[in-house]
Structure formats: structure tokens, C-alpha cells
N, C-alpha and C positions, 0 to 999 in steps of 0.2 A: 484751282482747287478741285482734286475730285471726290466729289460729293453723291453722284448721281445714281454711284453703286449702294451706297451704303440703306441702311434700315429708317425707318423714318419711327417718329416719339407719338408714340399713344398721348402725350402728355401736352396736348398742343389745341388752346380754346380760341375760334374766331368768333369774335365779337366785330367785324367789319360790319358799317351799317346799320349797326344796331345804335338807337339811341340812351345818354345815359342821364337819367332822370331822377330828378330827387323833387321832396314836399313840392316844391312852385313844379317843376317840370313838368308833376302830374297833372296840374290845370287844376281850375278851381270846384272841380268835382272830388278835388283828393281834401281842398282844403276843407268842404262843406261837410266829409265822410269824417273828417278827424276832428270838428269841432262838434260835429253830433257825438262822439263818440265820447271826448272831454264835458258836452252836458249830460250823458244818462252816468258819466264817471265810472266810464270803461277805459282802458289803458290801452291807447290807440299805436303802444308799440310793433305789435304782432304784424297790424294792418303796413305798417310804414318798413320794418324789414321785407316783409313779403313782397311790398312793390318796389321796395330797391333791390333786391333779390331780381325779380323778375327785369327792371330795366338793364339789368349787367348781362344778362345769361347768353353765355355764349353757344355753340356746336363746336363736337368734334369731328376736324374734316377728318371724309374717309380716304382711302388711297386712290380712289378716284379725283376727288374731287381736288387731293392736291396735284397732281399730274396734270390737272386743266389749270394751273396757276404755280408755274416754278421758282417765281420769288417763295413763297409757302411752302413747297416743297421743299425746296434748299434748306431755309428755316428748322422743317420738322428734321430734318437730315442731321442737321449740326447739333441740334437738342438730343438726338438721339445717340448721337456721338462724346457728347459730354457726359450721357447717362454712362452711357460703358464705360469711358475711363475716370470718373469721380466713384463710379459705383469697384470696380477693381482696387482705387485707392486708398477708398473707406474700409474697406473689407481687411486690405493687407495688414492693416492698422486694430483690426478687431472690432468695425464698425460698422455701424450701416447706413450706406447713402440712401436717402429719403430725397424722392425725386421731384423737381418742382416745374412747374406748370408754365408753358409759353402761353401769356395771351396776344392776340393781336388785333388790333385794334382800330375804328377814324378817327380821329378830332379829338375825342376824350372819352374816360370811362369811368366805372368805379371801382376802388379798391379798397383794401382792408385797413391801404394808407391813409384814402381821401379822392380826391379826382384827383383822378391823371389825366393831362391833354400832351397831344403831341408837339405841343412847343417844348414840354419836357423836358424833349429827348426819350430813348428807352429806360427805362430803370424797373427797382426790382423792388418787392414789399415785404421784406419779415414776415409781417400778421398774417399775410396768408401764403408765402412763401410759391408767389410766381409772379415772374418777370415778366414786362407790359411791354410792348413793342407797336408803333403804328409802321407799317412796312413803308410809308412816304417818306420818311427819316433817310434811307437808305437813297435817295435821290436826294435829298440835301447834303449827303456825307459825298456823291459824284458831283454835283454840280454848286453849290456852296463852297465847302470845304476841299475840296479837290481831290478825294481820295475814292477811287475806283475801285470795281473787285470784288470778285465772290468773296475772296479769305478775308478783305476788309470786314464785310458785312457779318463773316462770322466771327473776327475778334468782339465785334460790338456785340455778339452773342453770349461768345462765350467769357468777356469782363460782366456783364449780367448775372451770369452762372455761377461764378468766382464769388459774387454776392452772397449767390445763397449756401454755398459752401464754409464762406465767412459764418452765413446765419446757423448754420448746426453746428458748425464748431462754437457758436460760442465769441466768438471774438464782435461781431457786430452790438451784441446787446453790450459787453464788457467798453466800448467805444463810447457807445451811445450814455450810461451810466457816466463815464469820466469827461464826455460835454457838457455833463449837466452840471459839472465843477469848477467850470472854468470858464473864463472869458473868450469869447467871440474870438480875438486869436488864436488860442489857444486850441477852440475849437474845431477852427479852419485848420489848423493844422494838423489834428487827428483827422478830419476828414482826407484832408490828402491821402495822410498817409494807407488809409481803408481805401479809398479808390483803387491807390498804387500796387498797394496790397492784390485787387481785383484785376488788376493787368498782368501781373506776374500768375497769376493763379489760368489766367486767361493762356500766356506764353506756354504755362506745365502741359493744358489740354491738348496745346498744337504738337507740344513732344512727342505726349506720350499717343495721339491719336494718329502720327505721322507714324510712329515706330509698329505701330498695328496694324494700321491700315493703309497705311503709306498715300497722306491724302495730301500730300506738298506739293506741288509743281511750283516753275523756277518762276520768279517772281511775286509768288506768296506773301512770304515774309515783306520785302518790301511793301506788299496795300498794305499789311497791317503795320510796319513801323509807320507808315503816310499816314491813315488812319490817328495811331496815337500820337505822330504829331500835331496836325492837322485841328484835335480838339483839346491840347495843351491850352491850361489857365490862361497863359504867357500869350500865347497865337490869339486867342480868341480874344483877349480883351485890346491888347492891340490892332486886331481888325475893326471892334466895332466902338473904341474908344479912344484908341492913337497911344492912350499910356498905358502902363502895368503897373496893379497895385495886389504887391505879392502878399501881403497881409489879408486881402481876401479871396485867394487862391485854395479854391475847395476837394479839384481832380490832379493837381500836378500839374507842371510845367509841362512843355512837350517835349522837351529833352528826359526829362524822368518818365512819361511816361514810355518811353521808348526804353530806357534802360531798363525798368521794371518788367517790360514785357519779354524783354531779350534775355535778362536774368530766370524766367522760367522755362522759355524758349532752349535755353542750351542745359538747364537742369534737368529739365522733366520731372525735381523737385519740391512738394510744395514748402519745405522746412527751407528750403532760399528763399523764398516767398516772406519774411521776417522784416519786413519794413519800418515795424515800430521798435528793431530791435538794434538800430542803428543811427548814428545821432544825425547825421544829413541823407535824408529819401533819396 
């Protein structure tokens, strides 16, 4: 992939190293400050956002500072790449793309979700509309998972992205509402189909950022079809359980996901991108 010309995202928060701490984490100076505070019957709210506030805060690296760490680099590259073509896409449309925030992350953090830890995986938050990433992931998708490659590392970017573009259009909260209606498979099933949703939306960025920027080189495509099959329902519960049980299948099979991705991949369309709009994903 080349990546190394392009612009890098103002929009990009490391929180490496940094600890993430709630009530107990504080030690028992947080607890002795919020139980004087419940006896003189002062509302020890203000106190306890403040200090989860402050255990999350991350920095924005400068352009130095990513150039001395090119996994990071790459990263702000590919954020900065989706901004230009979701922001052109939303526009064409009479819209405005509202640009969302890379965090990066060790071990765990806080979000507007709840903690995120990096057994996670990367994922992305509505409430506060940026996508949490621990850069060690990326060495489980080569050596785990077997899927190598800068353009791997940026599908799992840019199906993140694909998220939050779900989230301002609308369709994410619309998802989330019709879970609330329905039984556990039924559930699983809308989830698929929203992840899927997020791989083809993922496939549009590599179109339409290939046709601009011309960032494909020949063996691309294939990390990222490796990649989404690589962390198919299907693959993964088979490696770490011997069966498949498709009834609790949250991201797609790996064969969908693959089809998913390739369906935006040759449209550069996000109206292909209609997953819940077709009776088998």
C-alpha cells in the first residue's frame, strides 16, 4: 500500500501508557474523598468525572513524533484518507461528514461505551464517535490469524470508519432500537448484517481512495480479503472450539465477509453497501 505520501489526521489521540482508572483504580484516597464528600451531602459527581476524565486523556502526536513510530504513522495516514473520501461522499450527497477521532491505546481504556481492553479487538463507540484501536492487534492479525500487510491493517481501519459512518447516517442507532425487539437471534443476526454492512463500506474507501490517490499496489486486495477471512464467525469459532454455531454468529462468516468487502471494493458505491436489504448477507 502506499501510504507514506499521503497527509496524516489531526484526529488521532494516543493514550499508549497511559493508565485507565476508575473509583477502586483511584486507591483508597479517591474512596475516602467521595465518602467525605456523601457525609457533608455534596454530590461527589463532578469529583469522579474529573478523575475519569483525567485517567483517559490522551495527546495528539505531532508530525514528528509520528515519523519516529511508523505503525502510528501509517495509522494517521489511513484516518486521514477516509476523512477525504467519506468527507467528498457526504458532501456529494448534501451532507456533512463529522470527522471521528482515532484512539490508540495498551491493555485498556475508557470510553463513552465502558472499558475497552485489547482482547476486544479494535472497535468503535457512537457516544463519543471515535474508534479505539491497541496497535498490538496488528501483530495478532500477522501472527495469530495469519494475515499480513499494511492494506490488511488498513481494512481493520477503515471497517471501524464504516462504523461511524453507519453512526451519522443513522442506521447504527435504527439497528440498535430493533435489538431491543427481538430475541438473541434475531439479534445476532442484525449484528451481522451491521458489521457486513461495515466491510463493504470499508471495500468503497479502498475504491474511491485508489481512484485518487492511486494507493493499491498488486497484492493488496488479497491482505484484506486474508484479513476478512481470517476473522470470519466461521474460522474463528472453528479454531478455538472445533464446531460452528451459526446462530451465534455476530460479524459474518468469512466467506461474507469477503463478499461484502469486494462488493464495495468494485463499486466504490455506498448504496451497494444495502446488506439489510437482501434476504441472505
Amino acid at each position: 500500500m502506499k501510504w507514506k505520501g499521503g497527509r496524516r489526521s489531526r484526529n488521532i489521540e494516543d493514550r499508549r501508557g497511559a493508565r485507565a482508572t476508575g473509583l477502586l483504580g483511584g486507591g483508597i484516597g479517591t474512596l475516602v474523598l467521595v465518602l467525605v464528600a456523601l457525609y457533608f451531602g455534596v454530590d461527589p459527581t463532578p469529583l469522579l468525572q474529573g478523575m475519569q476524565g483525567g485517567s483517559s486523556a490522551g495527546t495528539r502526536p505531532s508530525a514528528e513524533d509520528l515519523r519516529d513510530d511508523p505503525l502510528a504513522d501509517m495509522v494517521s495516514v489511513v484516518v486521514a484518507d477516509t476523512e477525504d473520501v467519506w468527507t467528498e461522499v457526504f458532501a456529494a450527497r448534501g451532507m456533512r461528514y463529522r470527522e471521528p477521532t482515532l484512539v490508540m491505546f495498551t491493555n485498556a481504556t475508557r470510553s463513552a461505551c465502558g472499558m475497552g481492553q485489547a482482547a476486544m479487538g479494535p472497535f468503535y463507540c457512537p457516544a463519543d464517535e471515535k474508534a479505539y484501536i491497541d496497535l498490538s492487534f496488528y501483530d495478532q492479525l500477522r501472527t495469530r490469524f495469519r494475515a499480513p500487510g499494511d492494506f490488511a491493517q488498513a481494512y481493520v481501519i477503515a471497517h471501524e470508519i464504516g462504523h461511524h459512518v453507519q453512526n451519522l447516517l443513522g442506521i447504527s442507532g435504527q439497528v440498535h432500537e430493533m435489538k431491543q425487539r427481538v430475541g438473541e437471534g434475531e439479534a445476532n443476526a442484525l449484528s451481522v448484517r451491521l458489521e457486513l454492512q461495515a466491510d463493504c463500506l470499508a471495500g468503497v474507501w479502498a475504491n474511491r481512495a485508489h481512484k485518487a490517490r492511486d494507493i493499491l499496489e498488486a497484492g493488496d486486495v488479497d491482505e484484506a480479503l486474508n484479513a476478512a477471512s481470517a476473522i470470519g464467525d466461521d474460522t474463528l469459532q472453528r479454531q478455538s472450539r472445533g464446531t460452528v454455531v451459526p446462530e451465534s454468529f455476530t460479524h459474518g462468516t468469512s466467506a461474507q465477509r469477503q463478499k461484502w468487502f469486494r462488493v464495495g471494493l468494485e463499486s466504490g458505491d455506498p448504496d451497494s453497501c444495502d446488506t439489510f436489504g437482501v434476504a441472505t448477507p
